[in-house]
KOLDREN-286444 format. One record per residue: residue number from 1; residue in three letters; x, y, z of N, C-alpha, C, CB in turn. Coordinates in pm, whole numbers. Glycine has a CB too. Layout:
BEGIN
bapa,torvex,nc1,nc2,nc3,cac1,cac2,cac3,cc1,cc2,cc3,cbc1,cbc2,cbc3
NUM,ALA,X,Y,Z,X,Y,Z,X,Y,Z,X,Y,Z $
...
This chain:
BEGIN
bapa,torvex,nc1,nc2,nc3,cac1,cac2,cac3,cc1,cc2,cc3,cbc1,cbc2,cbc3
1,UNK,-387,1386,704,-366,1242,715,-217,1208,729,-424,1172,593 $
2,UNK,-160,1275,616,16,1252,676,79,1312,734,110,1245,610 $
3,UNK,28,1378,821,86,1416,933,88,1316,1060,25,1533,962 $
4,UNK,-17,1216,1020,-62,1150,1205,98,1037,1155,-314,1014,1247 $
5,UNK,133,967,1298,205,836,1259,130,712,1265,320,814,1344 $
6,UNK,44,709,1312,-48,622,1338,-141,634,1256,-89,623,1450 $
7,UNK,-198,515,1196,-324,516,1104,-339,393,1134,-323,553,946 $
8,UNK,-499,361,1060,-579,254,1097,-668,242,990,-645,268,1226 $
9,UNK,-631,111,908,-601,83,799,-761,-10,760,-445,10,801 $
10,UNK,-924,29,747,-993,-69,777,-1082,-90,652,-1059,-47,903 $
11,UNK,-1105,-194,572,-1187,-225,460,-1282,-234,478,-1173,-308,400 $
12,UNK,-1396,-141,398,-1540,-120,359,-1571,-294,307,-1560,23,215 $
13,UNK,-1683,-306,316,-1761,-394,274,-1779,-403,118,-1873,-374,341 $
14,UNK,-1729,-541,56,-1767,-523,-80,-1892,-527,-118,-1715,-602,-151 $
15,UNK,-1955,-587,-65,-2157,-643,-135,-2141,-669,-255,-2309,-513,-148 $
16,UNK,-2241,-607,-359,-2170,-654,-525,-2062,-614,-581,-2242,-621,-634 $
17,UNK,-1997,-526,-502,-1869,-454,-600,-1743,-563,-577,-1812,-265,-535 $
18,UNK,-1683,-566,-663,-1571,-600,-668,-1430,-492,-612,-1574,-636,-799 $
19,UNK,-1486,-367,-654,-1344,-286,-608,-1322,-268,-458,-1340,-131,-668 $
20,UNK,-1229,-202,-460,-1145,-239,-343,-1171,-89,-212,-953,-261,-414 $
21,UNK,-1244,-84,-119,-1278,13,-76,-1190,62,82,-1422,-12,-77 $
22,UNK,-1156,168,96,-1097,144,293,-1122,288,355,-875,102,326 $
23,UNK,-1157,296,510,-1139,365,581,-1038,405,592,-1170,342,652 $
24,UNK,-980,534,645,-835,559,715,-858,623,829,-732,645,636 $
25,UNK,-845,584,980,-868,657,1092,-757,648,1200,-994,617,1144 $
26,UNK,-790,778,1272,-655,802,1342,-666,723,1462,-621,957,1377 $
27,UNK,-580,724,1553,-592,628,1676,-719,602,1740,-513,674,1779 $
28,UNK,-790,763,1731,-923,752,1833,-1051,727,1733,-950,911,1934 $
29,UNK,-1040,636,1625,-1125,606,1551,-1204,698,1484,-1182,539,1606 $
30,UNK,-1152,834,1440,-1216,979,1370,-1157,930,1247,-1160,1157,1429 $
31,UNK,-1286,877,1146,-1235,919,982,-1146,1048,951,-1370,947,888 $
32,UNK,-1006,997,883,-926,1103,860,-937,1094,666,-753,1075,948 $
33,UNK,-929,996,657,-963,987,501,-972,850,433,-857,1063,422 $
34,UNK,-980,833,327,-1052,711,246,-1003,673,109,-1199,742,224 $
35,UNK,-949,570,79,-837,463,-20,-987,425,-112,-729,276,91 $
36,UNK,-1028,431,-217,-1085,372,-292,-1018,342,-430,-1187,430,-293 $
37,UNK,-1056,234,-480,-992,166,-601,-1103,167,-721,-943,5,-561 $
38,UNK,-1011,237,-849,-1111,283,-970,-1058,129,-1088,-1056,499,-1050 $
39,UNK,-1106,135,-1173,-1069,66,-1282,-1191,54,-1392,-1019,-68,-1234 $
40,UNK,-1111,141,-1523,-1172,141,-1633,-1239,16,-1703,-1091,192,-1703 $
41,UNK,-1341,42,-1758,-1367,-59,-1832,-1317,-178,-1963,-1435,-10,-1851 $
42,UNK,-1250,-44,-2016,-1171,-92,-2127,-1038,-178,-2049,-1120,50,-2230 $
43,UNK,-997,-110,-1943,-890,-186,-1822,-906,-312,-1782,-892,-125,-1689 $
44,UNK,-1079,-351,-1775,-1118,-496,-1732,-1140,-551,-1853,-1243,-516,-1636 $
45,UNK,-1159,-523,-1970,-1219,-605,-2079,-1057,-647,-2110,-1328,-516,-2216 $
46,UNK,-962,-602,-2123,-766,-590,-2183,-731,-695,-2041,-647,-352,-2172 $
47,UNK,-786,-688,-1914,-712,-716,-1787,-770,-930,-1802,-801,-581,-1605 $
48,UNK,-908,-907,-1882,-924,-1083,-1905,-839,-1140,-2023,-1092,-1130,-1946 $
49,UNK,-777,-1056,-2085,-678,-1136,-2164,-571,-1143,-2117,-654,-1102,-2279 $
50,UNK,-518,-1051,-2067,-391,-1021,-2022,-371,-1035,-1898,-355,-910,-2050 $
51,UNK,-454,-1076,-1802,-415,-1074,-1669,-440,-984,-1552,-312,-1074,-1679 $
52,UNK,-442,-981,-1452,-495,-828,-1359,-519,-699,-1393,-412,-788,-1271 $
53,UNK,-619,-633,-1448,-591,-504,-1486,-558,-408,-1458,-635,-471,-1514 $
54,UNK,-526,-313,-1531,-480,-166,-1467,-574,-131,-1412,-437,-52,-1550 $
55,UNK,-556,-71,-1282,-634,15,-1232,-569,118,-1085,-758,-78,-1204 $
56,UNK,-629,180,-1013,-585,255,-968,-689,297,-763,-581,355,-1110 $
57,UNK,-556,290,-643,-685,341,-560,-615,480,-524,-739,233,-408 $
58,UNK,-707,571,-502,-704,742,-470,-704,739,-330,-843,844,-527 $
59,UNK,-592,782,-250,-632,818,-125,-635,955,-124,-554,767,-22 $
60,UNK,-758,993,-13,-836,1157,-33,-856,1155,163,-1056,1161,-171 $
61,UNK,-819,1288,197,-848,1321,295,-975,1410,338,-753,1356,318 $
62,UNK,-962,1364,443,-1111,1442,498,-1079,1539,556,-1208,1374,598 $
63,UNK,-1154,1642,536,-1300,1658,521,-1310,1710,385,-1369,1755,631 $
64,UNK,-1227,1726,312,-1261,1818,188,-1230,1663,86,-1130,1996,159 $
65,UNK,-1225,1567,120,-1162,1481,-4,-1015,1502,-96,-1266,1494,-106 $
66,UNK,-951,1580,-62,-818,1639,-152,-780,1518,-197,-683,1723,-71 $
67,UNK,-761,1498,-288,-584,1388,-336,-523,1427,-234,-463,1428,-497 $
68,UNK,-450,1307,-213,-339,1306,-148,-191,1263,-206,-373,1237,-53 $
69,UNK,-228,1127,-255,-188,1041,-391,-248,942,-399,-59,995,-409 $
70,UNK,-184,858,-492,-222,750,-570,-159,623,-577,-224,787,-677 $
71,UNK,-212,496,-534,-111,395,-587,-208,354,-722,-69,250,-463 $
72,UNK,-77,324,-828,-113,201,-979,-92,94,-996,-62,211,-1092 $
73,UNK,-145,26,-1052,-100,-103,-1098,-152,-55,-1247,-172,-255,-1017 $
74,UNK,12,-64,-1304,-28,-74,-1474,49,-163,-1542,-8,60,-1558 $
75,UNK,94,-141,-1654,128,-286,-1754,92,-351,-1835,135,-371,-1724 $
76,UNK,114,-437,-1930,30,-515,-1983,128,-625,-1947,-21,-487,-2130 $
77,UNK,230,-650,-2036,262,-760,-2020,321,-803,-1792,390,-763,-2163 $
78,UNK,447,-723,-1863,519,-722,-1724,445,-579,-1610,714,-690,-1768 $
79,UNK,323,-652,-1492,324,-549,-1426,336,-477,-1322,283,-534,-1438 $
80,UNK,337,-360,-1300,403,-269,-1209,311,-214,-1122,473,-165,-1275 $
81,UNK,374,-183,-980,258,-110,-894,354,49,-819,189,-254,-737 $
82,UNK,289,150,-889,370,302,-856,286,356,-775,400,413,-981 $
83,UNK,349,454,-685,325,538,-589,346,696,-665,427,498,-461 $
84,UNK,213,785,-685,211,928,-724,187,992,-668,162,969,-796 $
85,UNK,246,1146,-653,160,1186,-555,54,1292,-593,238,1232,-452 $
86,UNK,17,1414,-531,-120,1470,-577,-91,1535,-727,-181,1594,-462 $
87,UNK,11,1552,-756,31,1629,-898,125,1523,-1024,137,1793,-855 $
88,UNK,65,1365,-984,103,1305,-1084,259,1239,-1063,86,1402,-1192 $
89,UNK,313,1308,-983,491,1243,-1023,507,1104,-921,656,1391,-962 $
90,UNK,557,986,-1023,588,903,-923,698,894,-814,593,817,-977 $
91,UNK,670,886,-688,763,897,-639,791,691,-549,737,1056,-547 $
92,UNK,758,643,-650,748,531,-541,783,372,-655,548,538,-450 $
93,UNK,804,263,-652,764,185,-703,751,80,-591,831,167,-812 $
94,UNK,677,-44,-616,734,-164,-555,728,-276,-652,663,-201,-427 $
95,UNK,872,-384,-606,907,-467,-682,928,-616,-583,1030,-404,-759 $
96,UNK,854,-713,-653,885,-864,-553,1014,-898,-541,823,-1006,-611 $
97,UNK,1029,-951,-445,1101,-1058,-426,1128,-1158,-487,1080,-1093,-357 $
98,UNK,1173,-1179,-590,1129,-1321,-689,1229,-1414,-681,1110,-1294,-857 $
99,UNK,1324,-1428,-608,1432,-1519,-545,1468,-1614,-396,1517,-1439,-549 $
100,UNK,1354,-1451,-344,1357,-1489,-137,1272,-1632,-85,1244,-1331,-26 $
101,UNK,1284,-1694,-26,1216,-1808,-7,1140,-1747,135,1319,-1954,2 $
102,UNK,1169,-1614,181,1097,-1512,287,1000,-1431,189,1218,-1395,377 $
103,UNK,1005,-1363,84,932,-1347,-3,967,-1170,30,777,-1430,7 $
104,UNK,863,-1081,2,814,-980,53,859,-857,-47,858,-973,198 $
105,UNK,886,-726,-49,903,-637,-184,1029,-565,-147,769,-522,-224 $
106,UNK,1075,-537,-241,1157,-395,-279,1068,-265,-291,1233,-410,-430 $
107,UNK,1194,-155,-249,1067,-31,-292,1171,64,-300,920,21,-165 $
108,UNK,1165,126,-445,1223,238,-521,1156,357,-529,1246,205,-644 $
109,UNK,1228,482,-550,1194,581,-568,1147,653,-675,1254,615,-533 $
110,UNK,1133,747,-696,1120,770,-875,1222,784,-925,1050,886,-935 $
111,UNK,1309,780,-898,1468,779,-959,1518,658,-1009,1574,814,-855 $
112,UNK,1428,519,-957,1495,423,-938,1566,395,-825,1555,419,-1017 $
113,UNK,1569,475,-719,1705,442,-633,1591,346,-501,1822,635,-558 $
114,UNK,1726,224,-482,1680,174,-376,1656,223,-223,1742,93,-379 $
115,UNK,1510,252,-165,1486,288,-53,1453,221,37,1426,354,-54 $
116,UNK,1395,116,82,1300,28,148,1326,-133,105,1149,78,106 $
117,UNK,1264,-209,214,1255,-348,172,1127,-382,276,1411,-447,194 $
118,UNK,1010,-452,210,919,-494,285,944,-631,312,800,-469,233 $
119,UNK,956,-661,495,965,-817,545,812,-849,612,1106,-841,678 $
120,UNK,808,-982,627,686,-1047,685,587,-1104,623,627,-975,748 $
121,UNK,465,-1108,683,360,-1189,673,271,-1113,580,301,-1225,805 $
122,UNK,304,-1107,438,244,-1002,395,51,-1013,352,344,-971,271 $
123,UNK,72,-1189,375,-104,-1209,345,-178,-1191,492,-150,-1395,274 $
124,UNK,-95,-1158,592,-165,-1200,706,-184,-1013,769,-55,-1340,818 $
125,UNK,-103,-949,699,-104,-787,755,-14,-786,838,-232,-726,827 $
126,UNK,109,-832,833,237,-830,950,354,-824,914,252,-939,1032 $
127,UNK,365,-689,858,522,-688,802,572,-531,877,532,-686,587 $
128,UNK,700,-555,831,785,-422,847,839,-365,735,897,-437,930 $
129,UNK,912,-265,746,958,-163,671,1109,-120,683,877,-59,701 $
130,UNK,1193,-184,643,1350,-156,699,1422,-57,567,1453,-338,725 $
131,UNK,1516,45,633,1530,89,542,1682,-7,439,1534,238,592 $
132,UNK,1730,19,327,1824,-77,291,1961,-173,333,1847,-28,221 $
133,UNK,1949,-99,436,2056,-182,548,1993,-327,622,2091,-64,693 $
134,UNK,1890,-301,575,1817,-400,684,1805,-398,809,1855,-504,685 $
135,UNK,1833,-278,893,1780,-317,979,1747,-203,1057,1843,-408,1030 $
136,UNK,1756,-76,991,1662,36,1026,1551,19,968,1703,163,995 $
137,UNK,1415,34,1105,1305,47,1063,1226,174,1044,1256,-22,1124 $
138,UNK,1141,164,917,1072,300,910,949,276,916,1096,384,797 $
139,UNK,900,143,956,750,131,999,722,1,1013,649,189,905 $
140,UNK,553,-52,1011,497,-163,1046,368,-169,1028,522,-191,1156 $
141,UNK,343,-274,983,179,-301,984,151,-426,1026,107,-287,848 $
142,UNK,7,-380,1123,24,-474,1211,-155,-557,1227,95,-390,1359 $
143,UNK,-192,-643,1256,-305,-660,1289,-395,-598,1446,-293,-789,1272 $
144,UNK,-247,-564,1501,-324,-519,1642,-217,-405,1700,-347,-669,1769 $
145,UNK,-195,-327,1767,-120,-242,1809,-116,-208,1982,-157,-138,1727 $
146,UNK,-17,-203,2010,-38,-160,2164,-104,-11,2206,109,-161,2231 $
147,UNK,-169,19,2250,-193,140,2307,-372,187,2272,-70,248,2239 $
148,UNK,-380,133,2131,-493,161,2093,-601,91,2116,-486,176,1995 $
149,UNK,-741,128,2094,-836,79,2160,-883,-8,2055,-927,173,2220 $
150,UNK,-914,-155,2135,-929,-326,2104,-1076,-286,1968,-1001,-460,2310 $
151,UNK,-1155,-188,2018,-1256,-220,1961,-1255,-190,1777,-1359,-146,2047 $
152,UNK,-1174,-71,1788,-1158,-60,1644,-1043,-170,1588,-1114,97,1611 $
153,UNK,-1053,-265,1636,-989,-387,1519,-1174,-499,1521,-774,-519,1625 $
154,UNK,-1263,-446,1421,-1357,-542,1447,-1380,-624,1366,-1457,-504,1474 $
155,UNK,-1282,-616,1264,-1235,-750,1158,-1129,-796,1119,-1268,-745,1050 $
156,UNK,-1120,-882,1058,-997,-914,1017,-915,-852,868,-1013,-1053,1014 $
157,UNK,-1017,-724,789,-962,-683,742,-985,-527,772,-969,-741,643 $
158,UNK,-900,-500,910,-849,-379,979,-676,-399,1027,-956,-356,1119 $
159,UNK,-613,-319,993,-477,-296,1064,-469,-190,1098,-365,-316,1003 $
160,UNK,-341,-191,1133,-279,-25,1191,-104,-18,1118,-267,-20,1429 $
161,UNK,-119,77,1124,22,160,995,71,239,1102,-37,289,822 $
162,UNK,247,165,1131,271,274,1261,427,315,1207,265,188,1457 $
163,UNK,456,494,1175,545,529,1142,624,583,1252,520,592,1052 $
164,UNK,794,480,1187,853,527,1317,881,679,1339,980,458,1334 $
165,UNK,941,724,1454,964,855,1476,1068,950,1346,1033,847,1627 $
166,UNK,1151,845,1354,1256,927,1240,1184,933,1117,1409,848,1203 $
167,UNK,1038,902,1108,1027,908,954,923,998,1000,996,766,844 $
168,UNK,882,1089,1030,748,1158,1116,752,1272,983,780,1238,1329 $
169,UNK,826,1334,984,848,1476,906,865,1423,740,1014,1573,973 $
170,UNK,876,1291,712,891,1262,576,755,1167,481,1033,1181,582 $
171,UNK,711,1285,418,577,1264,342,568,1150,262,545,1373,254 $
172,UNK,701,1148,194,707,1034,60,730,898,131,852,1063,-64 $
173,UNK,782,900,238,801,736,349,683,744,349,880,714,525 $
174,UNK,579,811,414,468,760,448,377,723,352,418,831,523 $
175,UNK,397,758,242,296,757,93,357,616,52,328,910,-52 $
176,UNK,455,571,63,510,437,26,448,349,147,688,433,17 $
177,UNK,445,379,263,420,284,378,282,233,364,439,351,519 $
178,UNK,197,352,373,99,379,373,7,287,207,120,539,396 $
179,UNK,47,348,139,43,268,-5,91,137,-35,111,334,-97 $
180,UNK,140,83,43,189,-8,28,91,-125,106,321,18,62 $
181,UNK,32,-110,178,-52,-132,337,-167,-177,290,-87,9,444 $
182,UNK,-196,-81,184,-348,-122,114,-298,-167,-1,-471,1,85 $
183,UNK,-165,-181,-125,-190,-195,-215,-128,-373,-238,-146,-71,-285 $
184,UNK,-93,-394,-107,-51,-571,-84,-167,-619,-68,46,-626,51 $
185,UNK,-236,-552,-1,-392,-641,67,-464,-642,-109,-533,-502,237 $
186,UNK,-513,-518,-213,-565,-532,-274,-567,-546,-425,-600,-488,-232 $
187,UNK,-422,-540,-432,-345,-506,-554,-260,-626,-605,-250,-384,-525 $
188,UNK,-119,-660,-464,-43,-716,-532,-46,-865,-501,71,-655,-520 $
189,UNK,-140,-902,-364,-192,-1032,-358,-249,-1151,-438,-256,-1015,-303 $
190,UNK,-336,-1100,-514,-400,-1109,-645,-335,-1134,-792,-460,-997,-653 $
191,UNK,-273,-1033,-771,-170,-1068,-905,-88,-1121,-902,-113,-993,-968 $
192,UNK,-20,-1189,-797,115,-1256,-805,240,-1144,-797,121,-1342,-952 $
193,UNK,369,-1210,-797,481,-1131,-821,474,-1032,-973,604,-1240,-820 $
194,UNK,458,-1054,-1019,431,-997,-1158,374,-869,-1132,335,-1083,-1249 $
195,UNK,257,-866,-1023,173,-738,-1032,280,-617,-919,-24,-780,-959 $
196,UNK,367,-649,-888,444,-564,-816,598,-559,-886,442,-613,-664 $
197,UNK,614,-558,-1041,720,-553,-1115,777,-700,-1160,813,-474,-1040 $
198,UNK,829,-600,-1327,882,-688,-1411,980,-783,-1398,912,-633,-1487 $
199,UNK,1107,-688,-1300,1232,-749,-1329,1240,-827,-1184,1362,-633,-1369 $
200,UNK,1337,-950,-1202,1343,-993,-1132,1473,-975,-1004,1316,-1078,-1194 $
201,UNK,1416,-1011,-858,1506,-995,-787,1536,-1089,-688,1491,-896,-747 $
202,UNK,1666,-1068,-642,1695,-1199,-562,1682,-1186,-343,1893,-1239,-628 $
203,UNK,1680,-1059,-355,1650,-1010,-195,1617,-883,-190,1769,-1019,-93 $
């Protein structure tokens, strides 16, 4: 899966479930692997007092299902949404905007160190990925894409995740891009600024 640059980003049907389910397929519409979102019980009974609960979605590749990683949303009071990868270490955070009147996230490493800034339309599936200069890009998500075929966009909750070239060979960009793609749509929408970090920021 992280090898392709292109992915195609498309949500399962809820029916009674509430959690958060997605396809991942490569340009020519071949399931490459699948984002599902877990959350404990004790997580939802703590998450009605306190606010969005912890919980967690697994992306697993096909054909064997492997981990790949993980995005979280944990916290109680002030909360956070991390990027892990298959053996647990975070390598990712994202943090709002809580100053921008453009809005959109920060995104740290496990070090803390600043890597990324997400711009755009983030309820609509139309942002970019610049790296901290602002104005190198390391990706995009998009509602529609050039090249690929019209039919696999057959809802409105399908995108496409397109990594630029310079980031092709780098796993942890794409686990942030990528994680990030599904965890705005199902994670940090919902919760407000809060559910994508504590502290506050001004750009």
């Amino acid at each position: 899966m992280l090898e392709l640059n292109t992915l195609i980003v498309k949500q399962k049907a809820k029916l009674l479930s509430s959690r958060a389910s997605f396809e991942i397929l490569d340009e020519s519409g071949k399931l490459v692997g699948t984002a599902e979102q877990s959350t404990t019980a004790l997580a939802k009974l703590v998450g009605m007092v306190l606010g969005p609960p912890a919980t967690k979605i697994e992306f697993r590749e096909k054909p064997d299902d492997s981990l790949v990683f993980t995005v979280r949303r944990g916290g109680t009071i002030f909360k956070k949404v991390e990027v892990l990868d298959a053996q647990g270490t975070v390598i990712g955070l994202y943090k709002a905007k809580r100053f921008s009147l453009a809005g959109g996230f920060h995104v740290y490493d496990g070090a803390g160190k600043h890597v990324a800034d997400i711009r755009g339309k983030m309820l609509k599936s139309e942002y970019t990925f610049f790296q901290p200069d602002g104005k190198t890009e390391m990706g995009k998500v998009s509602k529609k894409w050039a090249g690929m075929a019209k039919e696999l966009f057959t809802s409105a909750d399908t995108y496409a995740v397109q990594i630029e070239p310079a980031f092709e060979d780098d796993p942890k960009a794409k686990m942030l891009i990528l994680g990030a793609a599904v965890a705005i749509d199902s994670l940090m929408s919902t919760g407000g600024g809060a559910a994508a970090g504590g502290d506050s920021d001004d750009e």
